[in-house]
C-alpha positions, 0 to 999 in steps of 0.5 A: 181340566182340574185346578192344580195345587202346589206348596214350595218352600221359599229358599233363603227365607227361614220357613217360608211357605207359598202356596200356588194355584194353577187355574186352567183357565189362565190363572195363577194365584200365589199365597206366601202362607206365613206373611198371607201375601195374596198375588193373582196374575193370567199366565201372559203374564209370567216370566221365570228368571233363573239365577243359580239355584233359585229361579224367579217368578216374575209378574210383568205388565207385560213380558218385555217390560221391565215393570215388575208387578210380585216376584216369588223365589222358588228353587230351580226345581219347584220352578221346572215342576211349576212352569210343566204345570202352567204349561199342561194347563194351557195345553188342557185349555187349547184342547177343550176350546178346539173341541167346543 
């Protein structure tokens, strides 16, 4: 179980960059690099919302809320490759505590 690590470009947003962290243990943290806007939030947490070519990632209460905690605008393919990475974490997390 490795921590994994991504840069995306925000889209519409002239030169911004977000730096992602994906902690196996159920963890996010988002750093929008130039503005060193600093987000954590556990995976229960997470909501995609896709709107054209961007997709949201939303930080909820809780995933029926309508309460929004940071939201970060990805494109629909940073999205795709961030939700694959939160999921593969999960799936590594679920495997080692079976095998504790």
């Amino acid at each position: 179980m490795l921590t994994e690590n991504r840069q995306f470009i925000i889209p519409g947003k002239a030169g911004l960059h977000v730096d992602v962290t994906v902690n196996p243990i159920g963890e996010l943290k988002v750093n929008v690099l130039e503005k060193n806007n600093r987000f954590t939030a556990p995976f229960e947490q997470l909501v995609f919302e896709t709107r054209g070519k961007k997709t949201e990632l939303l930080c909820k209460q809780d995933p029926k809320s309508e309460t929004v905690k940071w939201h970060v605008s990805l494109t629909s393919d940073d999205a795709r490759e961030l939700a694959k990475l939160i999921e593969v974490a999960e799936d590594e997390y679920e495997a080692l505590m079976r095998d504790l």
